[in-house]
N, CA, C, O and CB atoms as a CASP TS submission, in Angstrom:
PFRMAT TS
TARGET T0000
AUTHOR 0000-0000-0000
METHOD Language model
MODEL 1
PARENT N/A
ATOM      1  N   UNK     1    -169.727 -90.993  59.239  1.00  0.00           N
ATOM      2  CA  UNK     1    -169.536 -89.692  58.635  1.00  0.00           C
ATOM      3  C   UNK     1    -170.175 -88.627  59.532  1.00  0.00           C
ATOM      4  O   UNK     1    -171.384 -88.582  59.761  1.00  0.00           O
ATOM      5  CB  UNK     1    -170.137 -89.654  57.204  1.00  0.00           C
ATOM      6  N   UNK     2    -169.287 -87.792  60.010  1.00  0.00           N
ATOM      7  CA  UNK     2    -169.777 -86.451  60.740  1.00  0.00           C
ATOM      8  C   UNK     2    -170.232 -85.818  59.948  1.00  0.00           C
ATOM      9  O   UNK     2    -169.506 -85.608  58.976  1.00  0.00           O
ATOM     10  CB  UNK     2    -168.920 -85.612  61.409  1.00  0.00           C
ATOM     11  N   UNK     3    -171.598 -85.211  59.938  1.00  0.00           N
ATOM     12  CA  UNK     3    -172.241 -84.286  59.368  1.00  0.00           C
ATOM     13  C   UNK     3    -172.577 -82.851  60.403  1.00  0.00           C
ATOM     14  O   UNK     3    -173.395 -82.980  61.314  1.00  0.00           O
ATOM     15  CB  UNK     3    -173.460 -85.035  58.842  1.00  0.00           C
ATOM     16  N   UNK     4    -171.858 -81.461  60.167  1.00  0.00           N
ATOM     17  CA  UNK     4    -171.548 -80.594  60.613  1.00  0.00           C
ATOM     18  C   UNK     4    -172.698 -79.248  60.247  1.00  0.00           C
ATOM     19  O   UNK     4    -172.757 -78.719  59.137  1.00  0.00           O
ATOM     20  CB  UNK     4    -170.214 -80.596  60.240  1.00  0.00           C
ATOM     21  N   UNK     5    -173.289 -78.979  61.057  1.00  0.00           N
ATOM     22  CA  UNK     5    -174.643 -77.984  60.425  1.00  0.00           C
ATOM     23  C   UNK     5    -173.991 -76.850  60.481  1.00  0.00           C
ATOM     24  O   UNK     5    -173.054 -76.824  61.279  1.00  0.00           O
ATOM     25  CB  UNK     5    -176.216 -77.835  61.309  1.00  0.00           C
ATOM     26  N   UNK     6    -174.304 -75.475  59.593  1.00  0.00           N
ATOM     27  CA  UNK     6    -174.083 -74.181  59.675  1.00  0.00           C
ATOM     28  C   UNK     6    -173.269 -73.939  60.944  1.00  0.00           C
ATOM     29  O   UNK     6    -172.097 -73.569  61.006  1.00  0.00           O
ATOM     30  CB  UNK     6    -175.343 -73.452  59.619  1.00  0.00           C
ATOM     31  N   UNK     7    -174.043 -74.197  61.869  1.00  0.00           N
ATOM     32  CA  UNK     7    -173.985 -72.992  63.046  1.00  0.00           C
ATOM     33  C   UNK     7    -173.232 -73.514  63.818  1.00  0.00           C
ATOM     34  O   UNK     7    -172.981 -72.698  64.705  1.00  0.00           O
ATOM     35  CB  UNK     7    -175.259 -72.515  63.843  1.00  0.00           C
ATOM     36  N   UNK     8    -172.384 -75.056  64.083  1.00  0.00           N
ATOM     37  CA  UNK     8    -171.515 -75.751  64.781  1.00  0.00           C
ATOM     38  C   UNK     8    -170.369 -75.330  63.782  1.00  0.00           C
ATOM     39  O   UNK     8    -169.379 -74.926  64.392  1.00  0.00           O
ATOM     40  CB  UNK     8    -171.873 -77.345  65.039  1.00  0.00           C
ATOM     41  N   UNK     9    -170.229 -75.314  62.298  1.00  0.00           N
ATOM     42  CA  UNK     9    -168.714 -74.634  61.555  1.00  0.00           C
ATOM     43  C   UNK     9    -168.895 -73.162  61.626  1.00  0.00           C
ATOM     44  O   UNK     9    -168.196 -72.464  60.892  1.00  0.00           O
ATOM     45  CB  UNK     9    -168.421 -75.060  59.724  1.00  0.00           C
ATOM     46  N   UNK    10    -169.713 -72.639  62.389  1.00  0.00           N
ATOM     47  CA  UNK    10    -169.450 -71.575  62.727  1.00  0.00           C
ATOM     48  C   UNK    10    -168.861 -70.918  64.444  1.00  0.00           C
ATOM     49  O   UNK    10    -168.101 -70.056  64.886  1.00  0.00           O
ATOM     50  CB  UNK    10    -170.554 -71.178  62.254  1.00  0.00           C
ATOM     51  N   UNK    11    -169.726 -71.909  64.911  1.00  0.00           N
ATOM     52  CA  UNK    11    -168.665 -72.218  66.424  1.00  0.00           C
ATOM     53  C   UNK    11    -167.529 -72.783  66.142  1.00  0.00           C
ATOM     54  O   UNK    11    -166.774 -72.083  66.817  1.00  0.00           O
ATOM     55  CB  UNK    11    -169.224 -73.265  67.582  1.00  0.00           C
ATOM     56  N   UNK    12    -166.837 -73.587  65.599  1.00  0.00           N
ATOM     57  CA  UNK    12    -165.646 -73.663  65.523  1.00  0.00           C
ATOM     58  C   UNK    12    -164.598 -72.684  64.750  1.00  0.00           C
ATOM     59  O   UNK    12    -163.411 -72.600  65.066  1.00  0.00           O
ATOM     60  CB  UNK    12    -165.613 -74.726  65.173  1.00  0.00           C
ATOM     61  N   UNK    13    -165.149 -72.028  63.794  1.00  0.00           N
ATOM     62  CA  UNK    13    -164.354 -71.330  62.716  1.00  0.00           C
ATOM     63  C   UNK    13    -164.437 -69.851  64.031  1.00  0.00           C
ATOM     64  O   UNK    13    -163.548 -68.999  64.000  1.00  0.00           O
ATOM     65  CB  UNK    13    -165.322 -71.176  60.673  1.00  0.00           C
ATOM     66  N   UNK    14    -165.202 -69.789  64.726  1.00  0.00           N
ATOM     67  CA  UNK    14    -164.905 -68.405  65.885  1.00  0.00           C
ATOM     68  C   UNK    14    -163.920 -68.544  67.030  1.00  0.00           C
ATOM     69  O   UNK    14    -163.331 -67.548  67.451  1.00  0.00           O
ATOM     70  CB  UNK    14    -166.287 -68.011  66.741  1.00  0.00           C
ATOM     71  N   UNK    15    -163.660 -70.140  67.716  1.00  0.00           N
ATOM     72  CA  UNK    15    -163.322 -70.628  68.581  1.00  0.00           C
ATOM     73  C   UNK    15    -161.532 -70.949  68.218  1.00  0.00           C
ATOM     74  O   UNK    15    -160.560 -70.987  68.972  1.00  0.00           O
ATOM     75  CB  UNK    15    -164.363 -71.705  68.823  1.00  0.00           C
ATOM     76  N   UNK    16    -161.637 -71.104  67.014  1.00  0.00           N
ATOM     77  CA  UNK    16    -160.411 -71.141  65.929  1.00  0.00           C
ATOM     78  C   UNK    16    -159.960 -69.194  66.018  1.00  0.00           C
ATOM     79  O   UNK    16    -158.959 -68.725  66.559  1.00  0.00           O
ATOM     80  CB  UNK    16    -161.189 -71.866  63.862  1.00  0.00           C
ATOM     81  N   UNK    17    -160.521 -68.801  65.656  1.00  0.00           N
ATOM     82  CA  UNK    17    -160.452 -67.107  65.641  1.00  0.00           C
ATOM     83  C   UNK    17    -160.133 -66.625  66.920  1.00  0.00           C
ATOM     84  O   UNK    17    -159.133 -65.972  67.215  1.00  0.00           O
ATOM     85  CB  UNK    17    -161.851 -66.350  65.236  1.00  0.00           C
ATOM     86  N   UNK    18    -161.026 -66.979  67.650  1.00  0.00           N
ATOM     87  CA  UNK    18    -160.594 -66.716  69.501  1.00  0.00           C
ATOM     88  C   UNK    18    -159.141 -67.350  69.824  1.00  0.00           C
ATOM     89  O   UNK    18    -158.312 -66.611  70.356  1.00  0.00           O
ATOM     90  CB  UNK    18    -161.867 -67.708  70.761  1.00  0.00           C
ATOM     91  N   UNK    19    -158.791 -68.711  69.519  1.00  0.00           N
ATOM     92  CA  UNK    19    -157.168 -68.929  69.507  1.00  0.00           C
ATOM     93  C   UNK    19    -156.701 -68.574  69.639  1.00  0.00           C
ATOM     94  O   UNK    19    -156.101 -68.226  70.657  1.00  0.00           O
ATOM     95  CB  UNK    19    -156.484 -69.117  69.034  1.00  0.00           C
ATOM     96  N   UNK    20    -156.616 -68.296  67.992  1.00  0.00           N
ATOM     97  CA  UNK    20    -155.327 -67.706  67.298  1.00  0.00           C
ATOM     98  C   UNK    20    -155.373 -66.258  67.668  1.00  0.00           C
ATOM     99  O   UNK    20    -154.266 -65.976  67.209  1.00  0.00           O
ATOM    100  CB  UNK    20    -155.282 -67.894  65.600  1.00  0.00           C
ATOM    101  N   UNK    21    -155.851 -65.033  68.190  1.00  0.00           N
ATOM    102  CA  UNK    21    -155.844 -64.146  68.319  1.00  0.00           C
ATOM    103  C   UNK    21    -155.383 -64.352  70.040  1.00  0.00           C
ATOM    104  O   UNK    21    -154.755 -63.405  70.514  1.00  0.00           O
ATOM    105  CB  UNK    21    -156.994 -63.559  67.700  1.00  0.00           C
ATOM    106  N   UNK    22    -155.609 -65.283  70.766  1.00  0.00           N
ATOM    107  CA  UNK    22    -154.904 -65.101  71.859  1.00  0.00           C
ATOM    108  C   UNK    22    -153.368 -65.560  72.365  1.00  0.00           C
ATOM    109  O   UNK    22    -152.507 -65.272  73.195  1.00  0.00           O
ATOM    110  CB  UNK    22    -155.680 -65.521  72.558  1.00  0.00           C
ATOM    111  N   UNK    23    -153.669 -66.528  71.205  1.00  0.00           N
ATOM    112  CA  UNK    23    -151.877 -67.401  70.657  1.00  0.00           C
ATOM    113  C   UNK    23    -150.808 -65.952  70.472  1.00  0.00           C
ATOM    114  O   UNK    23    -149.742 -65.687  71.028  1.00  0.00           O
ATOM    115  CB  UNK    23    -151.994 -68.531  68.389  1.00  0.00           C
ATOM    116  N   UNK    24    -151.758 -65.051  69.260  1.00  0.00           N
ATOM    117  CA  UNK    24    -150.968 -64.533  68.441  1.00  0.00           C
ATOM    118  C   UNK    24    -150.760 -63.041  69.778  1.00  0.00           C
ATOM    119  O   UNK    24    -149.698 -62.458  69.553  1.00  0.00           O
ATOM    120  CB  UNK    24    -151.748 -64.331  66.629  1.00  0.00           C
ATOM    121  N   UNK    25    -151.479 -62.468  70.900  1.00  0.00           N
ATOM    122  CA  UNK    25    -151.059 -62.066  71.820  1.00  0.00           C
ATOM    123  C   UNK    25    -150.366 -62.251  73.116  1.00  0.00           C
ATOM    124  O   UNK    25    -149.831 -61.450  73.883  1.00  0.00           O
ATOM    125  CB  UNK    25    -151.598 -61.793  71.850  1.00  0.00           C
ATOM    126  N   UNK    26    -150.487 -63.217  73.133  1.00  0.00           N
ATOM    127  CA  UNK    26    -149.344 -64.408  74.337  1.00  0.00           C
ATOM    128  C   UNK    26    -147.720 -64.042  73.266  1.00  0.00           C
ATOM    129  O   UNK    26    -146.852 -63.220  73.562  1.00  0.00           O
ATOM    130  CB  UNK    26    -150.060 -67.134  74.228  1.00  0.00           C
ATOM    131  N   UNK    27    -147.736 -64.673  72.409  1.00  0.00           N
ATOM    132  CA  UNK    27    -146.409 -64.354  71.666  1.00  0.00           C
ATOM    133  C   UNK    27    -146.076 -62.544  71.598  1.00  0.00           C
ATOM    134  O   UNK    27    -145.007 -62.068  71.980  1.00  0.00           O
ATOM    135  CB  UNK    27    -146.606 -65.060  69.944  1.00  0.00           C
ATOM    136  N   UNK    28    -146.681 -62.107  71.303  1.00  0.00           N
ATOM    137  CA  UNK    28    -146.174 -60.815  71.769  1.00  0.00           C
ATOM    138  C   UNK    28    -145.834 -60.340  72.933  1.00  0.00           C
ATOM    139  O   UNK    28    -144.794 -59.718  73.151  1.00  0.00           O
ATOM    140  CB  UNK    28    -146.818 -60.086  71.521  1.00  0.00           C
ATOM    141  N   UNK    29    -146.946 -60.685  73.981  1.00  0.00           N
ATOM    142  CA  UNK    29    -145.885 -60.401  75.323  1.00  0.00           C
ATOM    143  C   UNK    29    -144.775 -61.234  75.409  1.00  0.00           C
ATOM    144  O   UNK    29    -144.036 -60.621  76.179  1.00  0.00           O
ATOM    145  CB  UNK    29    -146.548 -60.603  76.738  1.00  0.00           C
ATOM    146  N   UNK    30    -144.169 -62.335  75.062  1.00  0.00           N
ATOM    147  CA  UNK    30    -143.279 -63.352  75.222  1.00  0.00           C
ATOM    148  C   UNK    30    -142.116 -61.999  74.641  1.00  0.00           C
ATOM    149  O   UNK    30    -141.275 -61.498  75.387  1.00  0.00           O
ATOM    150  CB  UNK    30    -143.622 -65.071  74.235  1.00  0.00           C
ATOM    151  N   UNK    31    -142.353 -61.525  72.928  1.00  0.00           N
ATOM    152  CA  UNK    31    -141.718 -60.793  72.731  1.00  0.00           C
ATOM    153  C   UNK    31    -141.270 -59.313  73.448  1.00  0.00           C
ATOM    154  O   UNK    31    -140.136 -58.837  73.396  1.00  0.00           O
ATOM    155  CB  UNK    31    -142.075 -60.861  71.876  1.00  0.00           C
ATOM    156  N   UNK    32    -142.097 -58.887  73.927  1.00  0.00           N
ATOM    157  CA  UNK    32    -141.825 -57.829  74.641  1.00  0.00           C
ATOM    158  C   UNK    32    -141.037 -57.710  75.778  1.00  0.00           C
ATOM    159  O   UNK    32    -141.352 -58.714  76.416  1.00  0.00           O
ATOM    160  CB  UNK    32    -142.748 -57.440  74.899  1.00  0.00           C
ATOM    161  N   UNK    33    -140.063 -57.004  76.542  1.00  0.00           N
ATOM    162  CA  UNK    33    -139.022 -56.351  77.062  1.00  0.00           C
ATOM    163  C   UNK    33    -140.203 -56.010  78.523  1.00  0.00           C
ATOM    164  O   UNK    33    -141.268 -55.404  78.403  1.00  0.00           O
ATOM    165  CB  UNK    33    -138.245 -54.920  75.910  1.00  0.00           C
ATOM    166  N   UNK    34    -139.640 -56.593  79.857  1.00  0.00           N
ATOM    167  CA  UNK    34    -139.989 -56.131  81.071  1.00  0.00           C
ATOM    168  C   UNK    34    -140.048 -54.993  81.225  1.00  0.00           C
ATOM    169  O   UNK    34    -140.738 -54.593  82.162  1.00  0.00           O
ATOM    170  CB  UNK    34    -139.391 -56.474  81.894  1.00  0.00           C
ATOM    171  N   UNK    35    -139.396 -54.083  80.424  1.00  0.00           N
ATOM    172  CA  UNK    35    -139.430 -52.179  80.939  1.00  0.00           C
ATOM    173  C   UNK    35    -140.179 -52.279  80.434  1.00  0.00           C
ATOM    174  O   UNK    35    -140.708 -51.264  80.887  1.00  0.00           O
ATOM    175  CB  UNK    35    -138.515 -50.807  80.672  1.00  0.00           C
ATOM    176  N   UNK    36    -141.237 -52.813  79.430  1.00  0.00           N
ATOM    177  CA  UNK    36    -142.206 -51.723  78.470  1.00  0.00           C
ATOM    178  C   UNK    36    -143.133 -51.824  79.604  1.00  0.00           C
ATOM    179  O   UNK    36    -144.061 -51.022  79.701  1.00  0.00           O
ATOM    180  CB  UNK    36    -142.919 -52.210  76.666  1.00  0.00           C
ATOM    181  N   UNK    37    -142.976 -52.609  80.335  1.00  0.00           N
ATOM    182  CA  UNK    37    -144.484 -52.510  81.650  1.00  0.00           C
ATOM    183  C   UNK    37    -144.327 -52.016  82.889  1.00  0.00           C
ATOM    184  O   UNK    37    -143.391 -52.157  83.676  1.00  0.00           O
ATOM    185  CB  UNK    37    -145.119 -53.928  82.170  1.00  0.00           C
ATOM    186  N   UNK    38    -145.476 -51.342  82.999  1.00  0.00           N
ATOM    187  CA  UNK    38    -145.176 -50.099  84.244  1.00  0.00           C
ATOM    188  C   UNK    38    -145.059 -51.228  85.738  1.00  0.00           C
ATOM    189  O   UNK    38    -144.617 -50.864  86.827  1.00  0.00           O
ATOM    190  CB  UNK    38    -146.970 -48.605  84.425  1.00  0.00           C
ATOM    191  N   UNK    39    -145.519 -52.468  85.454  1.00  0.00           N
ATOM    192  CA  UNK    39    -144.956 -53.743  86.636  1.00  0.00           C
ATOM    193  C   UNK    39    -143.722 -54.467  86.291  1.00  0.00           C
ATOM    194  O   UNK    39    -143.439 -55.521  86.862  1.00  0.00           O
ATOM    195  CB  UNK    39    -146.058 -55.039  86.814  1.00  0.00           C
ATOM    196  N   UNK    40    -143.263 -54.149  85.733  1.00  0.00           N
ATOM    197  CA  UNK    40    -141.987 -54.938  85.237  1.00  0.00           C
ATOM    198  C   UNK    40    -142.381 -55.845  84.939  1.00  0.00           C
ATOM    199  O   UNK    40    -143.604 -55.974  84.890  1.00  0.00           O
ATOM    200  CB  UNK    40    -140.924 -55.230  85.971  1.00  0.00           C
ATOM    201  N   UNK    41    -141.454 -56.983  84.575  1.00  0.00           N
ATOM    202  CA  UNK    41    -141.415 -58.741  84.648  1.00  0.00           C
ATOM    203  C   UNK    41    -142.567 -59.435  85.262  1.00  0.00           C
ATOM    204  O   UNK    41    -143.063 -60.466  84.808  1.00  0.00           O
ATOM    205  CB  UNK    41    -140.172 -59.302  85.554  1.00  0.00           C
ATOM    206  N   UNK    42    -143.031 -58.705  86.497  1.00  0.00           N
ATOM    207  CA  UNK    42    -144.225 -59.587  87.260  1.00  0.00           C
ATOM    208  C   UNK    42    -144.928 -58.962  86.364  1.00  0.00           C
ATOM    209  O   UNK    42    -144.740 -59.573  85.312  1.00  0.00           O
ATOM    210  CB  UNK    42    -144.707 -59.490  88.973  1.00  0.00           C
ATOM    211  N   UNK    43    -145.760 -57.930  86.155  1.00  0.00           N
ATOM    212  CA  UNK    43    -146.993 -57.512  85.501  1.00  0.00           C
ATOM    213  C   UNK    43    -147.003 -58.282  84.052  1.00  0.00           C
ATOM    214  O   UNK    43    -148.094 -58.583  83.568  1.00  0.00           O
ATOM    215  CB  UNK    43    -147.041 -55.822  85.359  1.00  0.00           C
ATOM    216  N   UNK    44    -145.664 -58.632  83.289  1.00  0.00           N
ATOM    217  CA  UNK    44    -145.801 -58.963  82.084  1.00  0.00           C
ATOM    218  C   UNK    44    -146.170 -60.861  81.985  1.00  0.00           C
ATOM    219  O   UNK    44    -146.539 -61.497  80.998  1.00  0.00           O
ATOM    220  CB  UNK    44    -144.366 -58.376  81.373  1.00  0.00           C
ATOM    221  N   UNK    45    -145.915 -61.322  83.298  1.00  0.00           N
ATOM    222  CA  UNK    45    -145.859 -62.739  83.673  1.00  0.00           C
ATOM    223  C   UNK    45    -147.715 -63.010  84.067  1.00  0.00           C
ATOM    224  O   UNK    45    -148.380 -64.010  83.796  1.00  0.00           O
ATOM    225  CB  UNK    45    -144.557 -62.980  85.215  1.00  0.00           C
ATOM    226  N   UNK    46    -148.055 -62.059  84.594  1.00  0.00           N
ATOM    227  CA  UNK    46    -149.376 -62.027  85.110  1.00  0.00           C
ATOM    228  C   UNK    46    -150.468 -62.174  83.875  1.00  0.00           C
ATOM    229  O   UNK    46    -151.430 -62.938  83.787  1.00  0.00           O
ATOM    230  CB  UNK    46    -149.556 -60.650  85.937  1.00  0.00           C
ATOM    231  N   UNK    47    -149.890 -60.991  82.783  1.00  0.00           N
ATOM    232  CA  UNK    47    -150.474 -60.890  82.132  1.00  0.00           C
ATOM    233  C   UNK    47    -150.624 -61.983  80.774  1.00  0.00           C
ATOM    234  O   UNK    47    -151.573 -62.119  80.002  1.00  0.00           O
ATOM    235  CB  UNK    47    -150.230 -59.837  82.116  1.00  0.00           C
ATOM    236  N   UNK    48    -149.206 -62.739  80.821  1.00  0.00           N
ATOM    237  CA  UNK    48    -149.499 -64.148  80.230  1.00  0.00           C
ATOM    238  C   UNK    48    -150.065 -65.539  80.877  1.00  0.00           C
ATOM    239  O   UNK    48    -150.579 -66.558  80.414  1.00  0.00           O
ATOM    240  CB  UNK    48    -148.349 -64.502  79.772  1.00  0.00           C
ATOM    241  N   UNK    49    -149.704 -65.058  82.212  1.00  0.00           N
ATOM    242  CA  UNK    49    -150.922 -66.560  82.741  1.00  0.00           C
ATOM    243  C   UNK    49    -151.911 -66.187  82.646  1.00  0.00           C
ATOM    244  O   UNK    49    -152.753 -67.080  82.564  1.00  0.00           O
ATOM    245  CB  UNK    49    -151.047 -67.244  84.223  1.00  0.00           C
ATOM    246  N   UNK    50    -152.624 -64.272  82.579  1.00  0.00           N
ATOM    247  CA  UNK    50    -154.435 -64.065  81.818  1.00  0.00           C
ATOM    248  C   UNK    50    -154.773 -65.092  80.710  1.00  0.00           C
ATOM    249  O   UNK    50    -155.701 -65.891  80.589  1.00  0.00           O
ATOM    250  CB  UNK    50    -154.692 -62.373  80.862  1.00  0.00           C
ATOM    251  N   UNK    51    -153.748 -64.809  79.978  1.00  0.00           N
ATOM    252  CA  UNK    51    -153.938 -65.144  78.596  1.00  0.00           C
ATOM    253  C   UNK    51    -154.219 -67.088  78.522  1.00  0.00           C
ATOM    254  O   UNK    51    -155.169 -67.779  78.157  1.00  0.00           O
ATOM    255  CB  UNK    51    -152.344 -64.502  77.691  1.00  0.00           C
ATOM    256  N   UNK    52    -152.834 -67.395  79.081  1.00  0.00           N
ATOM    257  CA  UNK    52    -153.030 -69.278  79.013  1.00  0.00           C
ATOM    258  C   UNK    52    -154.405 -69.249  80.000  1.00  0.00           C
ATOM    259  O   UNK    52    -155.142 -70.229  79.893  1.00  0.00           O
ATOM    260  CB  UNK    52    -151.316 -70.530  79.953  1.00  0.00           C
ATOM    261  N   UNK    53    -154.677 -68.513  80.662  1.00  0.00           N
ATOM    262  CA  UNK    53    -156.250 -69.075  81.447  1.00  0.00           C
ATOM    263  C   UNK    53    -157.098 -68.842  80.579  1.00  0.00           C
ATOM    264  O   UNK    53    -157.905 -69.754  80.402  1.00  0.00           O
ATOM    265  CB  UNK    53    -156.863 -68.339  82.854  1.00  0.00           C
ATOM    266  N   UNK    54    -157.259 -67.588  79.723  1.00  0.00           N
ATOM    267  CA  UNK    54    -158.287 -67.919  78.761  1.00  0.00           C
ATOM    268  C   UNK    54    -158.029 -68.715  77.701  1.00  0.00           C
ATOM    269  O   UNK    54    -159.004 -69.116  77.065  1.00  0.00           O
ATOM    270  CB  UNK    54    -158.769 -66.897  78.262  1.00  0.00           C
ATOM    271  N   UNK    55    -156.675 -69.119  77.274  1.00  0.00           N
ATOM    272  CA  UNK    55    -156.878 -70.180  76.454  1.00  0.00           C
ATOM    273  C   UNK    55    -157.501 -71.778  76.921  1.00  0.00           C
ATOM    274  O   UNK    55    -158.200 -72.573  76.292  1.00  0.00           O
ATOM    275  CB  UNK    55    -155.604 -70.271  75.933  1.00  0.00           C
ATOM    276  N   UNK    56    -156.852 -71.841  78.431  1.00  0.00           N
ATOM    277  CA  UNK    56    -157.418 -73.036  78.791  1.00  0.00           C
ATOM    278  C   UNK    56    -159.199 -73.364  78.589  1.00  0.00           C
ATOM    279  O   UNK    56    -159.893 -74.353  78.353  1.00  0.00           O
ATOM    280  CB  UNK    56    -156.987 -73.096  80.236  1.00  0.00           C
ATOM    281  N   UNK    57    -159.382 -72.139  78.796  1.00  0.00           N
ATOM    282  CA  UNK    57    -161.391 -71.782  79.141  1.00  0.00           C
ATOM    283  C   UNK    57    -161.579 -72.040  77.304  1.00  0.00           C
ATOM    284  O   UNK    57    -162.173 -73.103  77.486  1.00  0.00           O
ATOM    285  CB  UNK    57    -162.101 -69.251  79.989  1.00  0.00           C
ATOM    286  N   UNK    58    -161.561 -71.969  76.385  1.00  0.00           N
ATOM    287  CA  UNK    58    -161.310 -71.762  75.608  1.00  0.00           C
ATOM    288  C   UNK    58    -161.084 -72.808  74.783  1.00  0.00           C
ATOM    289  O   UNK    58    -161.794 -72.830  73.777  1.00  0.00           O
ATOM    290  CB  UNK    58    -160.717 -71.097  75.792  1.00  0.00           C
ATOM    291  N   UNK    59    -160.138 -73.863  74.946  1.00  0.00           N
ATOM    292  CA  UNK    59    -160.003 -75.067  74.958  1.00  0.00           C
ATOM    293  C   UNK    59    -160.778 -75.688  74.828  1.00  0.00           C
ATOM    294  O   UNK    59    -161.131 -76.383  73.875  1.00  0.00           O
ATOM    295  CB  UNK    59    -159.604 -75.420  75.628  1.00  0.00           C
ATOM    296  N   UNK    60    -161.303 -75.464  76.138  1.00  0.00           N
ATOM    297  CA  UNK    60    -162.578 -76.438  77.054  1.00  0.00           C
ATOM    298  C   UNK    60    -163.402 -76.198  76.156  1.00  0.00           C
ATOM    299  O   UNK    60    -163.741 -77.339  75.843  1.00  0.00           O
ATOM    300  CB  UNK    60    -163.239 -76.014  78.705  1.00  0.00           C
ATOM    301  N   UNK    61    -163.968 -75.516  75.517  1.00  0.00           N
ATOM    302  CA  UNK    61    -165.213 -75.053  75.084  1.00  0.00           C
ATOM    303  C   UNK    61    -165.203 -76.099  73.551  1.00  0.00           C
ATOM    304  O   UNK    61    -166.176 -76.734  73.145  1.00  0.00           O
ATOM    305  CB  UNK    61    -165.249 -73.109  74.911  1.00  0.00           C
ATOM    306  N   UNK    62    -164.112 -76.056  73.027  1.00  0.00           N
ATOM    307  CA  UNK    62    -164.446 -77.657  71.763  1.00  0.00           C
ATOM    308  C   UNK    62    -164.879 -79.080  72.201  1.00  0.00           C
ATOM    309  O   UNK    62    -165.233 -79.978  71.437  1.00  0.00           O
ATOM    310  CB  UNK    62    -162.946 -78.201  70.937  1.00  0.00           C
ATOM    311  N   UNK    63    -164.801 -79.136  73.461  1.00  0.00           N
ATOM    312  CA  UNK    63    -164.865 -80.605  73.742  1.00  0.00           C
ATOM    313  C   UNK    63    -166.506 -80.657  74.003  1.00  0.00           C
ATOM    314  O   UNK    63    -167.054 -81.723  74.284  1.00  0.00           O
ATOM    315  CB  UNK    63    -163.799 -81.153  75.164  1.00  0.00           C
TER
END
């Protein structure tokens, strides 16, 4: 039986929060249109491999 103290369900319940808030901005650029960016297509591509790199970093950090 895992027994989970305060402050480790609180690193996870933030790390969970950090996610989904970068999940839920990756999908918006996915949604968004190459003109809306003053780089076109590359700037909007750049700006989702930011994103999967901080999810990867991010990742890492539950294990």
């Amino acid at each position: 039986m895992c027994v989970e103290t305060e402050a480790e369900r609180g690193y996870q319940d933030a790390i969970r929060h950090v996610t989904r808030a970068l999940e839920h901005r990756r999908h918006k650029l996915e949604e968004s249109e190459p003109d809306e960016f003053e780089g076109g297509a590359e700037e909007q591509r750049a700006r989702m491999d930011e994103i999967d790199h901080l999810l990867e970093i991010v990742r890492s950090l539950k294990r």
